[in-house]
N, C-alpha and C positions, 0 to 999 in steps of 0.2 A: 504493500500500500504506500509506500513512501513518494512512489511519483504522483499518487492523489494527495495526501495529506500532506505533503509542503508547499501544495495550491492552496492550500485549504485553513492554512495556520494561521489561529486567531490574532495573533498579535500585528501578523503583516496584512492580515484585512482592516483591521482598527488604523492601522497606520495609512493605509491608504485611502479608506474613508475619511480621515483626519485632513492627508493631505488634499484631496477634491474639495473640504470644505473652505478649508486655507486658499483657495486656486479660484473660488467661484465667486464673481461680485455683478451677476446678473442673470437672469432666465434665459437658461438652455433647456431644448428639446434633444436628447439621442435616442437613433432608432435600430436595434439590434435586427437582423437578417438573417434571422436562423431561431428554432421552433426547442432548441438544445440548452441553447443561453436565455431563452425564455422560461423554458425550465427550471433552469436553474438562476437565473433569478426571484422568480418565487420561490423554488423549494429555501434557497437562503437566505429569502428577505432582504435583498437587493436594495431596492428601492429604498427600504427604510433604514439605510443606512448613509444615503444622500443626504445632504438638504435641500429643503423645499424646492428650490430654486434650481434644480438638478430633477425634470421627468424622462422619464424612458416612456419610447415609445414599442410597441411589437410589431412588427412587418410582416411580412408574407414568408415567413421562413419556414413552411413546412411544405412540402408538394403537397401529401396526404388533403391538405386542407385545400389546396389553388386546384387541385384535379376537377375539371365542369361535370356536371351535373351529368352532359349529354356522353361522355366518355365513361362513366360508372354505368347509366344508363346502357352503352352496347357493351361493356364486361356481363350487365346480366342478360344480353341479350345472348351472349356468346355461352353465357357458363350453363343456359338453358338448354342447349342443344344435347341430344343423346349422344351425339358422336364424339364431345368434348369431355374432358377431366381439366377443367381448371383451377388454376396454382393462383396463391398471393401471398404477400406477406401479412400477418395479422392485423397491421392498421387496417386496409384498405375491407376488409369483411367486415364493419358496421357503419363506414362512410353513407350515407343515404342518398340515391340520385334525385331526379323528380320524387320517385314513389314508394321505392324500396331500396334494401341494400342485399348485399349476398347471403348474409346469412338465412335472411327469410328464403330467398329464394333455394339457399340448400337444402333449408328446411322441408320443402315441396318435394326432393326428391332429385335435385341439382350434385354431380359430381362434382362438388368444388372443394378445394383441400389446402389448407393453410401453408405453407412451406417455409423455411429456415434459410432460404438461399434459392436464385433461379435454377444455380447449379445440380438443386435436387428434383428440377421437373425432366433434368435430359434424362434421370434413371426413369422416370415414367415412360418418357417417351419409348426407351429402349424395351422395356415389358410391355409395354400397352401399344404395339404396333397397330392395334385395327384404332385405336382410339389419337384424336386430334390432342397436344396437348399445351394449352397457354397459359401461358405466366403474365400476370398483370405487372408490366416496369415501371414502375412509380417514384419519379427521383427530382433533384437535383443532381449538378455536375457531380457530386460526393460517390453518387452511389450507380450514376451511369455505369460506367466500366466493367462493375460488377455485372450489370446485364447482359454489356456486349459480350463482355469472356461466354458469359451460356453461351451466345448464339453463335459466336465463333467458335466454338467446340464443336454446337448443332452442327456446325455447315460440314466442320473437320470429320465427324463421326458420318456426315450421311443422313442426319437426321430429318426428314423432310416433314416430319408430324408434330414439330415443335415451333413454336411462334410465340410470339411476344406481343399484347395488347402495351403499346407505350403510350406514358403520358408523363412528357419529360419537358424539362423547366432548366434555364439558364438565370444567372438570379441581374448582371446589372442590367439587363432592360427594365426588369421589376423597378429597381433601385431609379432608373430614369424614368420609371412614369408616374412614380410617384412623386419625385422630384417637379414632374413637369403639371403637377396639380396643384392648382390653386390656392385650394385650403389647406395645403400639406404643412403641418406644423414643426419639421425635423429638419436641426438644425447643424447635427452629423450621423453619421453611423458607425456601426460596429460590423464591420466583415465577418462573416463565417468561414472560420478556422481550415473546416475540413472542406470547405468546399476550395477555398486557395490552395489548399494542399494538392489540389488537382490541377488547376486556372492558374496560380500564380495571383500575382497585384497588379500583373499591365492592364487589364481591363476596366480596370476602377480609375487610371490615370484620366484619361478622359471626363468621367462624372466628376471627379474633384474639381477638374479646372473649368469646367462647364457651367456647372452650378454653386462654384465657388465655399463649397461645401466639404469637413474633415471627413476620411474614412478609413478610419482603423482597425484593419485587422484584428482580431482577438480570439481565443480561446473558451473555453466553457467550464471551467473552476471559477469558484467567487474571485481567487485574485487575479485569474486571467481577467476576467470580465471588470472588475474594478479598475484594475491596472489601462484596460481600453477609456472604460470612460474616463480614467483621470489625462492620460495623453488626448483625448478629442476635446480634456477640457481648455487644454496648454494651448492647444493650435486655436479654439472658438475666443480664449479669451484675447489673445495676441494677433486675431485678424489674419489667421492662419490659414490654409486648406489647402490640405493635401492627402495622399495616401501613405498610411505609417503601416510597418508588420509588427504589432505587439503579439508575437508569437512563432518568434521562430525557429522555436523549437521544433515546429512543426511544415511553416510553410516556408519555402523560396521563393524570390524573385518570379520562377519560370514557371514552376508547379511541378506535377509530374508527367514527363515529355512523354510518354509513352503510351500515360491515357489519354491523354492531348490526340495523339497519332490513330488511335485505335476508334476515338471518337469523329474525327475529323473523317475518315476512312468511311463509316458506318451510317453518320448521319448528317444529316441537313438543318436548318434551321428553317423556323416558318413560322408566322404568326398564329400565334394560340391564346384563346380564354382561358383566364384567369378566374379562376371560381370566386362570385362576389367582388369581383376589380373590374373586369373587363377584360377585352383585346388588347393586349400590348403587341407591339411589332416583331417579330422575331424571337420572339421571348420562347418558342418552342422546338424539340429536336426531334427529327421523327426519318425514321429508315429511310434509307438512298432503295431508288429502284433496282438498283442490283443486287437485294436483299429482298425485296417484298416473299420471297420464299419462306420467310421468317418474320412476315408479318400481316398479324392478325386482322389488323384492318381492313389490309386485301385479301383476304380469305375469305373473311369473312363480313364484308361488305354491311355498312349500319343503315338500316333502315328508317331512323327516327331524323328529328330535328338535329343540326350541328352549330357551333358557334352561338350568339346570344340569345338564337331563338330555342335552343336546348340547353343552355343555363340556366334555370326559374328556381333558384335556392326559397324555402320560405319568406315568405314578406316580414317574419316576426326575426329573423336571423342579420343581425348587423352586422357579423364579422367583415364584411369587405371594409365597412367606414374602421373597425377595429384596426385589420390589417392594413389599411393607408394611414394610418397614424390620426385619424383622424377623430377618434371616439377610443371610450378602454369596454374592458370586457364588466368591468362596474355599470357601466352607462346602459346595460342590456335589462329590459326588466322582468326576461324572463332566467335571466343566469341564476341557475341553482335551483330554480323553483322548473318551470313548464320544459326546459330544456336543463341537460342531464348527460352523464356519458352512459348512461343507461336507455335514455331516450334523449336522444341530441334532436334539435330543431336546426344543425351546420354542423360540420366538417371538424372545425375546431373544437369542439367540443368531445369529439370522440376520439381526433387522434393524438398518437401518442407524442406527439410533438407540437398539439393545438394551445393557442394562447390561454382559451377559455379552458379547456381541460387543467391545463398549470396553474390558473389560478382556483379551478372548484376543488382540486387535489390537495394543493398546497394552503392555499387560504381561506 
């Protein structure tokens, strides 16, 4: 435990909460980008170790929660079919589309089966040859790669029954269209650790000097995450902006070149809905045609609404104003009561990395 518990040491949390209060002589907004450090700001009372004059805001840092409505909606379209045994990882089995979610429909009678890794749908694939078998890839840059490896193994092995429903996210478009709203009240942010650990920080250079805005890389320990907002607080108060790596222990300049190459190889970019945000421009990644053998979509072909006419999350559900920084998960009046990770009314609420779930858990 020694590499968590020297994140974790009370006296250099106090000390660095000490020093942000020393540091701050006006109202700042920071907005963390990533669903891990929202976590764990709740679970260790984060926030209440600011002063006033120091809020965090929670961004869109979870796929599980930005995945639309109408992409849930064709996994149960898909996971309904006889000829399918569909794979996922456990967040995505109580997400709710328009109507339902997976479990209800396994309940029916639905071959749908939770998995540890895409890695474990190729052993499906190889025993279940008369049956079709998909894995729902549900990511940020962090955890892409992890998907392509299945499918580059699929292809290696011969696999032709194995495919992938994707709904895959790249995070600074996010970070620019929130930027490019209005009402957006963040005044810097906190990078996701593990997602640079893939990207690198060239991609943030542009957003910093664009919208003249700090963004610091960080980690997901209290003193990682302290240690970010005390650096975005140096640069907001000194009329700063720029991209800092408070964590590099973890991320480089370049990230890691290799999933860089494997994703560049495999997919494309293209504008996707944002559950509860909207269309942002390129903000999605999704199979090169010299792949569609390995993908679900063209397999198997969705029959309902797409883009925001098959996005209709509840009308009682704010997480979109939540996740642009522009409302908290306080501000909902149904948090805790009508909506539940038992009965969610959105996304966040039930997944394991959702704003709203971090704080009915933790607070």
């Amino acid at each position: 435990m020694k590499y968590l518990d020297e994140y974790r040491d009370n006296k250099q949390v106090q000390m660095l909460a000490s020093a942000i209060r020393r540091s701050v002589t006006r109202q700042w907004h920071i907005m963390e980008i990533c669903g891990g450090q929202t976590h764990s700001i709740a679970r260790y009372r984060i926030e209440e170790m600011l002063p006033d004059s120091v809020r965090l805001l929670h961004g869109p840092g979870c796929p599980v929660c930005v995945t639309p409505a109408y992409i849930i909606d064709h996994a149960l379209e898909i996971a309904g079919r006889p000829d399918v045994i569909f794979t996922s990882f456990g967040d995505m089995m109580r997400v709710p589309g328009t109507k339902e979610d997976l479990l209800r429909v396994k309940a029916r009678g639905a071959d749908i089966r939770m998995l540890y890794s895409p890695v474990d749908a190729l052993e499906l694939a190889l025993k279940n040859p008369d049956k079709e078998i998909v894995f729902f890839a549900v990511g940020f840059e962090t955890t892409i790669p992890v998907h392509l490896t299945a499918l580059k193994e699929a292809q290696r092995k011969g696999l032709e029954n194995f495919s992938l429903l994707t709904s895959l996210f790249t995070v600074p478009p996010a970070i620019d269209a929130i930027l490019s709203d209005r009402d957006n009240k963040a005044d810097g942010f906190l990078a996701a650790g593990h997602v640079c650990s893939i990207m690198g920080c060239k991609e943030y250079y542009p957003l910093a000097e664009r919208y003249n805005k700090p963004i610091v890389v960080t980690g997901f320990e209290p003193i990682d995450i302290l240690y970010g907002v005390y650096k975005c607080i140096l640069q907001l108060e000194t009329g700063e902006a720029y991209v800092e790596n408070a964590y590099k222990r973890a991320v480089t300049e370049d990230g890691n070149m290799k999933a860089q190459t494997l994703m560049n190889e495999v997919l494309e970019p293209f504008t996707l809905q944002w559950r509860g945000i909207g269309l942002i421009p390129l903000s999605g990644l999704r199979l090169r045609k010299e792949y569609e053998l390995y993908d679900a979509a063209q397999k198997f072909p969705y029959k309902g609404n797409t883009g925001a006419a098959g996005d209709k999350p509840g009308m009682e559900c704010i997480a979109g104003d939540i996740m642009k920084g522009n409302k908290q998960a306080a501000d909902c009046p149904y948090f805790g009561s009508d909506c539940s990770p038992e009965h969610p009314l959105g996304a966040p609420m039930v997944s394991a990395e959702g704003v709203c779930a971090a704080y009915y858990n933790y607070k």
